[in-house]
GUBATI-779524 format. One line per 2 residues: number of its first residue (from 1); for each residue x, y, z of N, C-alpha, C. Coordinates in steps of 0.05 Angstrom, whole numbers, plus 32768, in hexadecimal, padded with zeros to 4 digits. Layout:
BEGIN
NUM	X,Y,Z,X,Y,Z,X,Y,Z ~ ...
***
This chain:
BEGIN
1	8677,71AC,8EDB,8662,71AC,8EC7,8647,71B3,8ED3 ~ 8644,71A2,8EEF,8628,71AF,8EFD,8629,71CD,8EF9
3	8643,71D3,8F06,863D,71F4,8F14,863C,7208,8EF9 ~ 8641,71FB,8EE7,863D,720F,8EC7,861E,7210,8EBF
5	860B,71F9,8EC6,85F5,71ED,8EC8,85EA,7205,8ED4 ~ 85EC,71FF,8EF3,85DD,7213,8F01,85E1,722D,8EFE
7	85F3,7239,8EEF,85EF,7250,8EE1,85E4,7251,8ECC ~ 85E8,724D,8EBC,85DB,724D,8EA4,85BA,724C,8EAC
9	85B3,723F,8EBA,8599,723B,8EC9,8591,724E,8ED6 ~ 859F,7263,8EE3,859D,7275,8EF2,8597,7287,8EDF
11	85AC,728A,8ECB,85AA,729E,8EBF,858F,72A0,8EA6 ~ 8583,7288,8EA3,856A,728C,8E90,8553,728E,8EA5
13	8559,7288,8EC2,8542,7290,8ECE,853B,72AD,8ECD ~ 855F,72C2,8ECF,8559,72DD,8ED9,854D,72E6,8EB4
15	8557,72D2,8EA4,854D,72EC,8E8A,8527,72E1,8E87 ~ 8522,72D6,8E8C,8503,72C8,8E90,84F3,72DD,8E9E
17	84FF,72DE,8EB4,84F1,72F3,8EC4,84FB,731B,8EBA ~ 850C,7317,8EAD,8510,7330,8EA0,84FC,732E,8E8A
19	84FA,731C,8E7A,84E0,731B,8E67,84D0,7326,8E6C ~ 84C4,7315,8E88,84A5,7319,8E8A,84A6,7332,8E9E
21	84AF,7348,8EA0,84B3,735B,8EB3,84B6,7375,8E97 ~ 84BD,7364,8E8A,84C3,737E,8E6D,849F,7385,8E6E
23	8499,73A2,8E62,8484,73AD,8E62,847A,73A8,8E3E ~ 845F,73A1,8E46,8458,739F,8E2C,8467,73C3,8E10
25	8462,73DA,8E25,846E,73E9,8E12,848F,73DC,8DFE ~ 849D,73DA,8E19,84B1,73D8,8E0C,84B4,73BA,8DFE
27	84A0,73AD,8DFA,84A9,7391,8DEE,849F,7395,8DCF ~ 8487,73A7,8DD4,847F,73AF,8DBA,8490,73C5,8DAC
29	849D,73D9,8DAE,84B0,73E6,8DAD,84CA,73DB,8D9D ~ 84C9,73BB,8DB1,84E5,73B2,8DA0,84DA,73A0,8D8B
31	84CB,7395,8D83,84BE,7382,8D6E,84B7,7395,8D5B ~ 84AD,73AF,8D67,84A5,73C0,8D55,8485,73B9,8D44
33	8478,73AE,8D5E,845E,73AC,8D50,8453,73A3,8D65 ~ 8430,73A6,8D6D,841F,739B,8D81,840A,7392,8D6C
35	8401,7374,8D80,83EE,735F,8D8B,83D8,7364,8D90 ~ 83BF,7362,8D7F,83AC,7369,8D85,839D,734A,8D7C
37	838E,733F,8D94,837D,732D,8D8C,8363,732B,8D93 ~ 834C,732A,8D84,8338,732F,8D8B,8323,730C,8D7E
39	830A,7304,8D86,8305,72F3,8D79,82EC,72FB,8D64 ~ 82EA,72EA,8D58,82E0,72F3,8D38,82BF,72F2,8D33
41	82B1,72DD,8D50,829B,72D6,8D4F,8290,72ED,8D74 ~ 8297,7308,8D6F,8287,730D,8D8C,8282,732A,8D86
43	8269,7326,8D75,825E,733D,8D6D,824E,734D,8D87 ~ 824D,7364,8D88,8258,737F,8D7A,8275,7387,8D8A
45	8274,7377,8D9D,828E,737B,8DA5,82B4,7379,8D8D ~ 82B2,7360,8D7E,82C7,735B,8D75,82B7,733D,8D57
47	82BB,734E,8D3A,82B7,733A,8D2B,82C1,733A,8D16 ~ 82C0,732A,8CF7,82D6,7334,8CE4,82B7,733F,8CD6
49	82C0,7359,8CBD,82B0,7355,8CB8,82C0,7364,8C8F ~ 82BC,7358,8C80,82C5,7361,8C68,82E0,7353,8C70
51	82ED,7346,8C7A,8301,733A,8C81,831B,7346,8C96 ~ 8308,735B,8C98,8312,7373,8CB3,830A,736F,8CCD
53	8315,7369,8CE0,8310,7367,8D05,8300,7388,8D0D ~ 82EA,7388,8D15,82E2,739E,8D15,82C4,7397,8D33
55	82BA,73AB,8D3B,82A9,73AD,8D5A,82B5,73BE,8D6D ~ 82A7,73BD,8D7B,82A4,73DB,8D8D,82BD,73CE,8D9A
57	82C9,73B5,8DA6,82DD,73B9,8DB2,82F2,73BE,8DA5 ~ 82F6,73C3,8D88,8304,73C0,8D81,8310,73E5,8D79
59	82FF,73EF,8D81,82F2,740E,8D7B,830C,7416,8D8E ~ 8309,740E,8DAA,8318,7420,8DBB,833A,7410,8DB6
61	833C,73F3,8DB5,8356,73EE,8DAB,8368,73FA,8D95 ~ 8353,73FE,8D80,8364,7417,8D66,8374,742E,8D73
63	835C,7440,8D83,8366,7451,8D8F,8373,744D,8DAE ~ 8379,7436,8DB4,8399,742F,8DC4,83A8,7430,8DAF
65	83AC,7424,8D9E,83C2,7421,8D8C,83D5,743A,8D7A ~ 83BB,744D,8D70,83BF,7464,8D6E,83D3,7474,8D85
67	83CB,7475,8D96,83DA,747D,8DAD,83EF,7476,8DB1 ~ 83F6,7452,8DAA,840F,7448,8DB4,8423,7451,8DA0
69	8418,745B,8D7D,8427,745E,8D6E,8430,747F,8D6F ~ 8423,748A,8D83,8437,74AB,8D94,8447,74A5,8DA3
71	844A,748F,8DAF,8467,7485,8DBE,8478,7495,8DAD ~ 848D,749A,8DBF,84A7,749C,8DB5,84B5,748A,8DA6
73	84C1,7488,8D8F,84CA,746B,8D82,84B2,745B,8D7C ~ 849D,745D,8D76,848C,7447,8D74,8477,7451,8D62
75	847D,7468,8D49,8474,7471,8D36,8463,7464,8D28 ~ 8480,744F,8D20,8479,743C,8D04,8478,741F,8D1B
77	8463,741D,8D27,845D,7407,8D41,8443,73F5,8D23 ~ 844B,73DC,8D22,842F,73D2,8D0D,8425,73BE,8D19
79	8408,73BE,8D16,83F2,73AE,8D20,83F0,7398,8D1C ~ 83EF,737F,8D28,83EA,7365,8D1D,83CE,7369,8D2F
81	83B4,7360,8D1B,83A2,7357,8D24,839C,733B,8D2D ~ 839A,7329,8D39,839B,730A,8D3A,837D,7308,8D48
83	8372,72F5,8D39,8359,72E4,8D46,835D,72C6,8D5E ~ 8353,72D0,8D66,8355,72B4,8D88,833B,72A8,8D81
85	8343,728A,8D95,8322,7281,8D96,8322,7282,8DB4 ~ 8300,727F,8DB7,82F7,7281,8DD8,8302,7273,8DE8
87	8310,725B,8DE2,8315,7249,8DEE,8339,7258,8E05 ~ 833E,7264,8DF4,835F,726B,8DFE,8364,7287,8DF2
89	8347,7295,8DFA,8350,72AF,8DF7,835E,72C1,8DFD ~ 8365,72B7,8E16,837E,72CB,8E32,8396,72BB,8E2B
91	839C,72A9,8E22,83B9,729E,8E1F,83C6,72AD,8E10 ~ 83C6,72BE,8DF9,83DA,72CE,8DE9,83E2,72DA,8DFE
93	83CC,72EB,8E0D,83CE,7301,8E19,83E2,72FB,8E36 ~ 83D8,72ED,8E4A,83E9,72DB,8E5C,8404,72D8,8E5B
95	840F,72CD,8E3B,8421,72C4,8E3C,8435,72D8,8E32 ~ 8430,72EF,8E23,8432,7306,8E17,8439,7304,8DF5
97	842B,72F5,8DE6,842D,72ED,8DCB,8420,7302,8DC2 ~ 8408,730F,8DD7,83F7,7322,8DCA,83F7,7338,8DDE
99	83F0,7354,8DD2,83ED,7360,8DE4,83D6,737B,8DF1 ~ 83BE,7367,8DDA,83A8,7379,8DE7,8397,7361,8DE3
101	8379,735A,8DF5,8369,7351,8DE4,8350,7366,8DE8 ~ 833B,7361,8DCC,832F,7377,8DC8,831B,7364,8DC1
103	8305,7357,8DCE,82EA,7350,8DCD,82D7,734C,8DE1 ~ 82C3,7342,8DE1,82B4,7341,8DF4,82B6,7334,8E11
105	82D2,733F,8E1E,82DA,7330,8E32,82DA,7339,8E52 ~ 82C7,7325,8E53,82B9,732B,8E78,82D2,732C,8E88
107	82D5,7340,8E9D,82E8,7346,8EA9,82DC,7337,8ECB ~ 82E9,732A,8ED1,82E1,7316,8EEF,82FD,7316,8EFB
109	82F9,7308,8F10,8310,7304,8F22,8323,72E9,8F1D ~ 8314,72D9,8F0D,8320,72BA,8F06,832F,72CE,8EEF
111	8327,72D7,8EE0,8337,72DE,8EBF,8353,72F2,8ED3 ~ 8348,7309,8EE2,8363,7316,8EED,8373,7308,8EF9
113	837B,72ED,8EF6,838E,72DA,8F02,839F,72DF,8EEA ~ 8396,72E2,8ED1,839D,72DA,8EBC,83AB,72F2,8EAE
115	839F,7303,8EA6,839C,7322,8E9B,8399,7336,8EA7 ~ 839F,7354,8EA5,8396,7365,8EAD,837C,7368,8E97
117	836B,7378,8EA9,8357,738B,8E94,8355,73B2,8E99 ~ 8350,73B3,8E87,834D,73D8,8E86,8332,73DD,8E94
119	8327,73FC,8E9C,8315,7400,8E9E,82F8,73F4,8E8F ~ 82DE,73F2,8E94,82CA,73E5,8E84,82C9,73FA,8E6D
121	82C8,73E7,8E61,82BE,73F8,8E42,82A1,73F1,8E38 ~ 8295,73D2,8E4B,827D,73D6,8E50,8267,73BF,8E5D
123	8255,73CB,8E65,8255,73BA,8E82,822E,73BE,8E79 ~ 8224,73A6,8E85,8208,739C,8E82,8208,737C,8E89
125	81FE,736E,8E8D,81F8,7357,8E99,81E5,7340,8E8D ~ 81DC,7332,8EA0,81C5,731A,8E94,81B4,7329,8E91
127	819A,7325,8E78,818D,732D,8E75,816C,7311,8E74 ~ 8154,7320,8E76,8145,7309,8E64,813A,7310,8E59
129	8132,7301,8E33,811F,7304,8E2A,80FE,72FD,8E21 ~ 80EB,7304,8E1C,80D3,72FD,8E1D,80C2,7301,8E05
131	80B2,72F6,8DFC,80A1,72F7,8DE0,8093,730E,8DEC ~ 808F,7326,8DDA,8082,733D,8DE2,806C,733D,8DDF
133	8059,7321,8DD2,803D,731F,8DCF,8031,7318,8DEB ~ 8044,730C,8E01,8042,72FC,8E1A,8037,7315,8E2E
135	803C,732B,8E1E,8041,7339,8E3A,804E,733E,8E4F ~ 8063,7338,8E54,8077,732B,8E6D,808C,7347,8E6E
137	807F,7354,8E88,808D,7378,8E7C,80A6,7372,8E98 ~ 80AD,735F,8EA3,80BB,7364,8EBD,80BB,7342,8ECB
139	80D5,7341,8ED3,80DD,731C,8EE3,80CD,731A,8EF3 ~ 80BE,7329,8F01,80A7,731C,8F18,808F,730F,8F00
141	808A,7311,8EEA,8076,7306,8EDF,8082,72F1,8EDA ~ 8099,72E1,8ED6,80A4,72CB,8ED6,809D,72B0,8EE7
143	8095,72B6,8EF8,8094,72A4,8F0D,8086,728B,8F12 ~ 808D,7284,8F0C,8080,725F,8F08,807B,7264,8EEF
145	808B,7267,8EDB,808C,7261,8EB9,80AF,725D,8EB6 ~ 80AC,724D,8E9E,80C9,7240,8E9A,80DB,7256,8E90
147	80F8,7259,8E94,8109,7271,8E8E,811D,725F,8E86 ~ 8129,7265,8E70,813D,7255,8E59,8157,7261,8E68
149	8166,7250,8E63,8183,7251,8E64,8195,7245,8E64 ~ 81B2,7249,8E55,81C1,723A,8E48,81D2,722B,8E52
151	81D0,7214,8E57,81E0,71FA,8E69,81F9,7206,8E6A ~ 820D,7202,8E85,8225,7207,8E85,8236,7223,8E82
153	821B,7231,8E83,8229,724E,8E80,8225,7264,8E9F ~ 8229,727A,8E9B,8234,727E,8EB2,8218,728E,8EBD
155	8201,7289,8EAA,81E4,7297,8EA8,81CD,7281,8EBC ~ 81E1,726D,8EBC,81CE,7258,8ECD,81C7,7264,8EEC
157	81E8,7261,8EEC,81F3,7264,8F0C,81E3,7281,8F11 ~ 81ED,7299,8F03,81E2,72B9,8F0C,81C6,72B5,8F0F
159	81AC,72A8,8F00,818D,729A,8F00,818E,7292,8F1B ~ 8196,7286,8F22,818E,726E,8F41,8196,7283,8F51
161	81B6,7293,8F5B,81B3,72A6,8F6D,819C,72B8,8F6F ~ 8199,72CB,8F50,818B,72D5,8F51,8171,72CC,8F5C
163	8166,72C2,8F58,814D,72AC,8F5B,8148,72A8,8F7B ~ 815C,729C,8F86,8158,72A0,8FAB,8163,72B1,8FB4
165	816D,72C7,8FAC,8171,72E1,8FB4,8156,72F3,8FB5 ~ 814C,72F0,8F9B,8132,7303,8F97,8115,72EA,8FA0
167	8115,72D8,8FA5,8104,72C4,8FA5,80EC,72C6,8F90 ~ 80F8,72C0,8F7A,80F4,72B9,8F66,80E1,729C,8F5B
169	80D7,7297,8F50,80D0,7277,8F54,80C4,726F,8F31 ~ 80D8,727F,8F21,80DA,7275,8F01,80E3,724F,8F03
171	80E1,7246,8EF2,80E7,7228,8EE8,8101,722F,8ED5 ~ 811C,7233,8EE0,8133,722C,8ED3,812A,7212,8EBD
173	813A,7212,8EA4,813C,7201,8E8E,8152,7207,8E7E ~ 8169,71F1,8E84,8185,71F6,8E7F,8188,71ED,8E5E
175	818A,71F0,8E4B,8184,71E9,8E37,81A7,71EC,8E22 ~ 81A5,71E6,8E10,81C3,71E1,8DFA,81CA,71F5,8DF4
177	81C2,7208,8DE3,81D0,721B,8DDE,81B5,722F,8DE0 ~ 81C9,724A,8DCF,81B4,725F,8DD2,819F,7260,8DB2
179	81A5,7249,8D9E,818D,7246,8D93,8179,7236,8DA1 ~ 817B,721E,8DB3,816C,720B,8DBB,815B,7229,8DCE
181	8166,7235,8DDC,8157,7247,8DEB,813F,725D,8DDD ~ 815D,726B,8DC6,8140,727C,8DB8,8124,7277,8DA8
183	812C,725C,8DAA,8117,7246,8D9B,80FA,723E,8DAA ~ 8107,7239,8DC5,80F9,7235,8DE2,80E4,7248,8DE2
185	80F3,7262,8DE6,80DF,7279,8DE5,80CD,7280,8DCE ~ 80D5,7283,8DB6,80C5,7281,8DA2,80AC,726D,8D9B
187	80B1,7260,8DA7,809C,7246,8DA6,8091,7242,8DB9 ~ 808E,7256,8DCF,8083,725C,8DEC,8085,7248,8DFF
189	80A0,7231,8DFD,80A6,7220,8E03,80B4,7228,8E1D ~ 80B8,723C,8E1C,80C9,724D,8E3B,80B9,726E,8E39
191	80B6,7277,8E44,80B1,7287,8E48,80C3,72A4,8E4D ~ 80DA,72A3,8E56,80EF,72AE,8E59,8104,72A5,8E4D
193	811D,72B6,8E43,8138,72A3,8E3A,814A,72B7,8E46 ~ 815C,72B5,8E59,816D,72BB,8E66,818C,72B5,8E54
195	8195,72D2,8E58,81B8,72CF,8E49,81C0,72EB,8E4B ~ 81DE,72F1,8E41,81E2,730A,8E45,81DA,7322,8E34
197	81CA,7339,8E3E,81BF,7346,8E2B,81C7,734C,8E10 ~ 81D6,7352,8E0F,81E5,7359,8DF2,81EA,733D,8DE3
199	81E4,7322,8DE7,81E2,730D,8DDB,81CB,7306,8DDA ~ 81B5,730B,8DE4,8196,730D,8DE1,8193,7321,8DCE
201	819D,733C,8DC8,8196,734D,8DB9,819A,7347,8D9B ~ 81BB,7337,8D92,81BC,732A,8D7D,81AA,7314,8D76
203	81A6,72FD,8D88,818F,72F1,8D81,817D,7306,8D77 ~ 816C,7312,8D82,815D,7318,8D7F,8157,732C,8D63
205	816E,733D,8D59,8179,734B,8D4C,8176,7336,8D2D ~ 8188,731F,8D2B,8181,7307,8D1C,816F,72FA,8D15
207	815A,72F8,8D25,8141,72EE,8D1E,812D,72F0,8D04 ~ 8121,72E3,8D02,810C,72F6,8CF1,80FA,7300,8CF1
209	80F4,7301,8D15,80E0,731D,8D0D,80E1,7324,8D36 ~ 80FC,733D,8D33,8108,7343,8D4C,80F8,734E,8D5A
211	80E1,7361,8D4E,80CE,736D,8D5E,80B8,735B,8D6F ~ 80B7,7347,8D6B,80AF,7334,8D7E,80B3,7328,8D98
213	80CC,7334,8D99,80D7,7329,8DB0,80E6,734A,8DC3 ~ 80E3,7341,8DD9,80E8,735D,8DF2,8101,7352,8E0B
215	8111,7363,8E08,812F,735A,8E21,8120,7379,8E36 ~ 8116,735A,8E43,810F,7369,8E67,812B,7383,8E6F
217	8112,7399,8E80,812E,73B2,8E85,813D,73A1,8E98 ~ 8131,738D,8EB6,8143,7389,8ECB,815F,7376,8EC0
219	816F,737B,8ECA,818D,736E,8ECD,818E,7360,8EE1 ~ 8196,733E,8EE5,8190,7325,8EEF,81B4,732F,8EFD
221	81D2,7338,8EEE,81E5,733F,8EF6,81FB,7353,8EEC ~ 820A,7357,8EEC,821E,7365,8EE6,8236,7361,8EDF
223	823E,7368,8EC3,824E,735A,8EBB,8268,7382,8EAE ~ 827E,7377,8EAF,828F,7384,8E9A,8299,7387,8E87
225	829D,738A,8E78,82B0,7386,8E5B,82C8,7393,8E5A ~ 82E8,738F,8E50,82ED,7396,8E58,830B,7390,8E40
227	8320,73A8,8E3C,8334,739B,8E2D,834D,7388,8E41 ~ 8351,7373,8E3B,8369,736A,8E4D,8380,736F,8E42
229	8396,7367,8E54,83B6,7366,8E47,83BF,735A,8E5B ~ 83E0,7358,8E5B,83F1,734B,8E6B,83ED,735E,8E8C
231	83EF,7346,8E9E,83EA,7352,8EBB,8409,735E,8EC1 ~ 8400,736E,8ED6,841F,7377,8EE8,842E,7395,8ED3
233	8418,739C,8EBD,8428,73B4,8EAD,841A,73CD,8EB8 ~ 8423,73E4,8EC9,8424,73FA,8ED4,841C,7401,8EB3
235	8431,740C,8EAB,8433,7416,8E85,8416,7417,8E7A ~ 8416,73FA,8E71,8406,73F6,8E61,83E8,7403,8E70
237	83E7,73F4,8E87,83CB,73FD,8E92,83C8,7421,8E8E ~ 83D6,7422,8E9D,83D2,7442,8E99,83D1,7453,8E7E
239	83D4,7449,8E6B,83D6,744E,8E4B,83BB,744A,8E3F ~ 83AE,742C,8E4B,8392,741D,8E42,8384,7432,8E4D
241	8380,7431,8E61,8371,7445,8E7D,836E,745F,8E6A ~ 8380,746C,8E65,8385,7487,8E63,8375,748A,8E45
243	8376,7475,8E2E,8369,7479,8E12,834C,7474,8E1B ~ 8346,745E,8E27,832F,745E,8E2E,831C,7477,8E41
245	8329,7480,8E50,831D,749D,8E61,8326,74B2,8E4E ~ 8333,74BF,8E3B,8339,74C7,8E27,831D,74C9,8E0B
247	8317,74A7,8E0E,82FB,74A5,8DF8,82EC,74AD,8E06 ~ 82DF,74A8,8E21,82CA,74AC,8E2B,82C9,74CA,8E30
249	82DC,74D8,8E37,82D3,74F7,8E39,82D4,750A,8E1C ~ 82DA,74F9,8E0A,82D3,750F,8DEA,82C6,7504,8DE4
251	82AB,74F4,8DEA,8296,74E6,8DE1,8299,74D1,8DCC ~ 82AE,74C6,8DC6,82B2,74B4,8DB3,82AC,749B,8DBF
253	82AC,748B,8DD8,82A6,7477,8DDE,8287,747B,8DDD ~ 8279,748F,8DE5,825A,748E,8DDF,8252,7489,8DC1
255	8265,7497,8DB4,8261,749B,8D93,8262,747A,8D8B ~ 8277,7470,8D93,8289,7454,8D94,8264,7440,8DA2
257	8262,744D,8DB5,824C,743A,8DB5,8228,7435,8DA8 ~ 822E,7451,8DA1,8218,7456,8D94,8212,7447,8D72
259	8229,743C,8D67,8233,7435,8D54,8235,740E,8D53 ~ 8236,7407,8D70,8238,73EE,8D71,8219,73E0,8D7C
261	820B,73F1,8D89,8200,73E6,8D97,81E2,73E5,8D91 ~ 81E0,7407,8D88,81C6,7412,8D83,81C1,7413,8D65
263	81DB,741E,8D4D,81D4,741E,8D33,81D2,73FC,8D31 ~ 81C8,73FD,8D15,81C8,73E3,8D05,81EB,73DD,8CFD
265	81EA,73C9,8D06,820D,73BF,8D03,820E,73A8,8CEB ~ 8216,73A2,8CE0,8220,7386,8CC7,821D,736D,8CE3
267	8209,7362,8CD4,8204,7342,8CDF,81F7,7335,8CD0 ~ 81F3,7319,8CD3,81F1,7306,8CC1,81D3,7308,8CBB
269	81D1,730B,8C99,81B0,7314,8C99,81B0,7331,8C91 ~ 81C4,7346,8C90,81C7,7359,8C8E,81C5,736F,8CA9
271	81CD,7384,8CA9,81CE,7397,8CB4,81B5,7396,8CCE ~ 81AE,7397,8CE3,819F,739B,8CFA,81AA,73AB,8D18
273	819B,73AD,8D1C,819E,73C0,8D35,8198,73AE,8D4B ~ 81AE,73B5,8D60,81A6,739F,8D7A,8194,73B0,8D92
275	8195,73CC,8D87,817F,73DF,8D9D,818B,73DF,8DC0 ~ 81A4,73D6,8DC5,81A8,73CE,8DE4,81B1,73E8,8DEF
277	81A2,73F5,8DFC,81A9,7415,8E0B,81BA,7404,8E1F ~ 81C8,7423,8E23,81DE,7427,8E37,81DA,741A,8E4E
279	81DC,7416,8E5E,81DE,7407,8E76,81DD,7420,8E8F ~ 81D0,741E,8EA4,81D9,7435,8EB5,81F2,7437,8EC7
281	8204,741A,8EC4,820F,7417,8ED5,822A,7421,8EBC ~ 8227,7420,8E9F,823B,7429,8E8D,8237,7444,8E8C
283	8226,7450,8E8F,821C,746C,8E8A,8231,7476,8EAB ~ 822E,746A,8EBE,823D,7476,8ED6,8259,7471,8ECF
285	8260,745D,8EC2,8278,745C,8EBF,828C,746E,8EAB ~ 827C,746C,8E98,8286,748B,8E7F,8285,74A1,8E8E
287	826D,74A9,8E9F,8272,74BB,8EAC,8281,74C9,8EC1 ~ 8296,74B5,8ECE,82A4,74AB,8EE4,829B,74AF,8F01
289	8280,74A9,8EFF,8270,74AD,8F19,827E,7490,8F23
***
């Protein structure tokens, strides 16, 4: 009875690891449909909007999908869209329930434990912003005035390196969220508010009266964006890779960004423009410098 045991045991270990060794192509292939999960609140990257999942990340995932449905056999391949929350956004993907995610997701070395990611689809960093009545054209005018930033996020930590790297000597003020901050500033209660640019730009975009306020040109760090999927797939990566360098050389990821970043997009309050130019370090990268 043991030795039936230890087979049987044996034998769901070897189909376990045949699972997870199966390539996302061929798993989608046999279900006959791909996993797309993106989350619903990470504008302009990934949001619903008319009751449709729609943002620039979601721009270059269509066109993976498109692609996957020129597979051979994978014609009539149908889309499940699924929304995640922040909290366990890599677990579909990890575990392979899902098999793309498509939002605003920073590509690091803790997450590649977890996921692969594709090339950046787009890359810019911490940013800060400043009341443009202040005058405050550059972070050296900072210096011994208070600079906002959001308790527990990862904008603290990049502030303080930055800060004795460049010897800096702003007054960090770790504060609740990113209203308690944009509030700070508005009320000249801080003088700076530190976060990642393209989440400064929606603030700011939201407001009611956006021309008031100015996101400094310098970059505090560098960050990626990036689509993930299941790690260890040759396939897939090279498929992601290939739609994405594919958009960027017929100008559609420019087009793609020009549409998310710079036009006026649907947000709460109506339609606004977040104004956030290219990045030089995204501009090298479309370019493949």
């Amino acid at each position: 009875m043991r030795g039936h045991l230890v087979v049987a045991l044996a034998v769901m270990g070897v189909l376990s690891l045949q699972a997870q060794a199966q390539s996302a192509l061929e798993r989608m292939k046999g279900r006959g449909q791909i996993v797309v999960t993106y989350r619903e609140d990470a504008a302009p990257f990934s949001f619903v909007k008319d009751g449709q999942p729609t943002g620039y990340s979601l721009e270059f995932c269509r066109a993976i999908v498109e692609t996957l449905q020129k597979q051979p056999g994978m014609a009539k391949l149908k889309v499940a869209y699924t929304p995640v929350a922040v909290d366990r956004m890599l677990t579909p993907v990890n575990e392979g329930s899902a098999d793309l995610l498509c939002s605003g997701t920073s590509d690091n070395a803790a997450r590649r434990r977890l996921v692969a990611f594709s090339r950046p689809i787009y890359i810019d960093g911490l940013g800060v912003m400043v009341r443009r009545k202040d005058g405050i054209r550059s972070l050296a005018q900072l210096d011994g005035k208070k600079l906002a930033a959001i308790k527990g996020t990862t904008a603290v930590g990049e502030l303080k390196d930055y800060q004795k790297a460049q010897k800096r000597s702003w007054k960090l003020e770790e504060v609740l969220n990113g209203d308690v901050g944009f509030s700070q500033l508005q009320l000249g209660w801080a003088s700076g508010y530190a976060r990642d640019r393209v989440l400064l730009a929606l603030q700011r975009a939201t407001s009611s009266a956006p021309d008031n306020f100015v996101i400094l040109d310098e970059r505090l760090s560098k960050e990626s964006i990036a689509i993930a999927f299941r790690p260890d797939d040759a396939a897939m990566q090279s498929l992601v890779d290939g739609v994405i360098g594919s958009a960027i050389q017929s100008g559609k990821a420019a087009e793609w960004y020009e549409r998310w970043f710079i036009k006026p997009i649907p947000l709460p309050g109506g339609s606004k423009a977040l104004n956030v130019a290219m990045s030089d370090a995204l501009k090298a990268a479309f370019s493949g410098k």
